[in-house]
C-alpha positions as CSV (number, residue, x, y, z in Angstrom):
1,X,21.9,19.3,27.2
2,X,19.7,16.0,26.9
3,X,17.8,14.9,29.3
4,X,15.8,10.9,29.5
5,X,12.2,11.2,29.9
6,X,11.0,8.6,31.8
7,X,9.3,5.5,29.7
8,X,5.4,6.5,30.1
9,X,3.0,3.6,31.5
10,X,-0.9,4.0,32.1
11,X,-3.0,2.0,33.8
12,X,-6.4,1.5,33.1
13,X,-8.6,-0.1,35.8
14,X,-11.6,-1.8,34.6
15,X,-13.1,-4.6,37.2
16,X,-10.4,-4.9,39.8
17,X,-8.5,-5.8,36.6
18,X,-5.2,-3.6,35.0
19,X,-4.1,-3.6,31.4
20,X,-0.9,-1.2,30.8
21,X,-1.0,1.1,27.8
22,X,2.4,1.9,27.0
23,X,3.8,5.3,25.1
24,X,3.8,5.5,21.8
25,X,6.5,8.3,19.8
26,X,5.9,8.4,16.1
27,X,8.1,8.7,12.9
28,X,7.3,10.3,9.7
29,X,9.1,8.4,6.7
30,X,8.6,7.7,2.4
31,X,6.4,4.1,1.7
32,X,9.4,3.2,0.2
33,X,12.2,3.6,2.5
34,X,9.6,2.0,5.0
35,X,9.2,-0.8,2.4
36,X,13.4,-1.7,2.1
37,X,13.6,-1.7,5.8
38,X,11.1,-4.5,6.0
39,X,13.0,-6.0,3.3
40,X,16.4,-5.5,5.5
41,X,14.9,-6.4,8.6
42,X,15.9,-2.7,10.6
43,X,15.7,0.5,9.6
44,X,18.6,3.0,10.0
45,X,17.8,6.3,7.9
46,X,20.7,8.9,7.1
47,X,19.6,10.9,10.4
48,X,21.1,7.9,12.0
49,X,24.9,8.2,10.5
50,X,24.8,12.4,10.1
51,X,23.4,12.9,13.2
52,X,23.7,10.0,15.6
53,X,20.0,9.7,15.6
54,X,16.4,9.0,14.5
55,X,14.0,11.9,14.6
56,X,10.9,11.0,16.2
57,X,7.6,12.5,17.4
58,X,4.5,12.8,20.2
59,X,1.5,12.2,18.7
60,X,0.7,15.9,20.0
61,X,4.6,17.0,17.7
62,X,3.8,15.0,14.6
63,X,1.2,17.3,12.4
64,X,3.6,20.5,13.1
65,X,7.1,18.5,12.3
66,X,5.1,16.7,8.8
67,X,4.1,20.2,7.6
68,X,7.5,21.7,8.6
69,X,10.0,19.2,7.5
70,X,7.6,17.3,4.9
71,X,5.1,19.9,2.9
72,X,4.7,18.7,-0.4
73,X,6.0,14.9,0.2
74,X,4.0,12.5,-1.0
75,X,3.4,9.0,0.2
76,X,4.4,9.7,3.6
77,X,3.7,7.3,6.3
78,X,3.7,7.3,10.1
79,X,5.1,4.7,12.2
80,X,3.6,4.2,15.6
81,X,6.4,2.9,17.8
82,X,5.9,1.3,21.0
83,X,8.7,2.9,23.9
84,X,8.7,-0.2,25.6
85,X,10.1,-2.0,22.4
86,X,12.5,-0.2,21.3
87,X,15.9,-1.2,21.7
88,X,18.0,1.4,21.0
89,X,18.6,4.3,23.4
90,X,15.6,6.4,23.5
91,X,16.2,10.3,24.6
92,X,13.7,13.2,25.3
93,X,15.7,16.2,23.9
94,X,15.4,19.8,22.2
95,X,14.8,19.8,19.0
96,X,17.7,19.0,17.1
97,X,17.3,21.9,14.3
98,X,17.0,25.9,15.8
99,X,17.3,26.9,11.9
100,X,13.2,26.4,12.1
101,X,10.9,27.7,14.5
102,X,9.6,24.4,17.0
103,X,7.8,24.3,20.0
104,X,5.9,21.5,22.1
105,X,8.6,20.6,24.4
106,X,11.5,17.7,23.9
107,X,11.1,15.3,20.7
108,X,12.1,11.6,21.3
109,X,15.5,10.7,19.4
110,X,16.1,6.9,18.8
111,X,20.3,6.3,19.2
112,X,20.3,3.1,17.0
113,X,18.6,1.2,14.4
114,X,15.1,1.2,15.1
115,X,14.0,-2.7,15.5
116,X,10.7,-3.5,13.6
117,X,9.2,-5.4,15.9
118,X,8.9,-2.1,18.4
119,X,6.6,-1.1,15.3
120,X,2.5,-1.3,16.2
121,X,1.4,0.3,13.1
122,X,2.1,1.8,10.1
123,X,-0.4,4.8,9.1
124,X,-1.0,6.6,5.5
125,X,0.1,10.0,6.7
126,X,-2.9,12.1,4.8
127,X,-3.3,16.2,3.6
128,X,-5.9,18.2,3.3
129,X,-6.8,19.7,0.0
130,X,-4.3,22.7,0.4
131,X,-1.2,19.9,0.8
132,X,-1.3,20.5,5.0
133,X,-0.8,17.1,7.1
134,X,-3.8,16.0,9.1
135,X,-3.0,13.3,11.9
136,X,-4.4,10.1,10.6
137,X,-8.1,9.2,11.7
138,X,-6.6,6.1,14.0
139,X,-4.5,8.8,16.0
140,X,-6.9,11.3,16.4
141,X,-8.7,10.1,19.9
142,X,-5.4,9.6,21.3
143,X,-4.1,13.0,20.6
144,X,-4.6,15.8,23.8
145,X,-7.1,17.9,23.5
146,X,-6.6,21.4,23.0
């Protein structure tokens, strides 16, 4: 059964001032399939036709999906996608696969193309020296804490 999570705001207050931070859900992806969806102006991977979605992570999700669904990719990239921006349907569900062992809750499934402009940043998606996924340096404050 799916089930919407609501669309994540914070608010910071610094000076009687507010500044909202929005929720950012990640997506793990070749530099060159990245690459032709600039070129095409959307991008819409196979997920999107075989399973009616695109496969997305939290920040906290993404190092355990990269070394399950990815190990031994290389030239991966991580998008960081803005919530707020993207303008497709956007679902907090089970993981999609049982076949593999998951935990950490619902993943975030994108119904639709993903627009590009809902895209804040594009990360190298690095490995340690035994081929493992490390969440890229720029992530790493924003991740929870153990």
């Amino acid at each position: 059964m799916s089930s919407c999570h609501p669309r994540l705001t914070v608010v910071l207050r610094c000076d009687d001032r507010c500044a909202k931070v929005d929720a950012m859900i990640l997506h793990i992806l070749k530099r060159s399939e990245w690459n032709g969806a600039v070129k095409r102006g959307a991008y819409a991977p196979p997920s999107l036709s075989d399973e009616g979605f695109i496969h997305c992570s939290t920040i906290a999700q993404a190092v355990d999906t990269a070394n399950i669904y990815f190990r031994g990719e290389p030239d991966l990239i991580v998008l960081c996608i803005e919530e707020v921006r993207v303008a497709s349907p956007l679902k907090y569900e089970a993981p999609a696969s049982t076949g593999r062992a998951r935990s950490g809750g619902l993943f975030p499934h994108i119904y639709g193309p993903l627009n590009l402009d809902a895209v804040t940043r594009v990360l190298d998606f690095p490995r340690d020296e035994g081929g493992a996924f490390r969440l890229p340096v720029a992530l790493r404050d924003l991740a929870p804490k153990e």
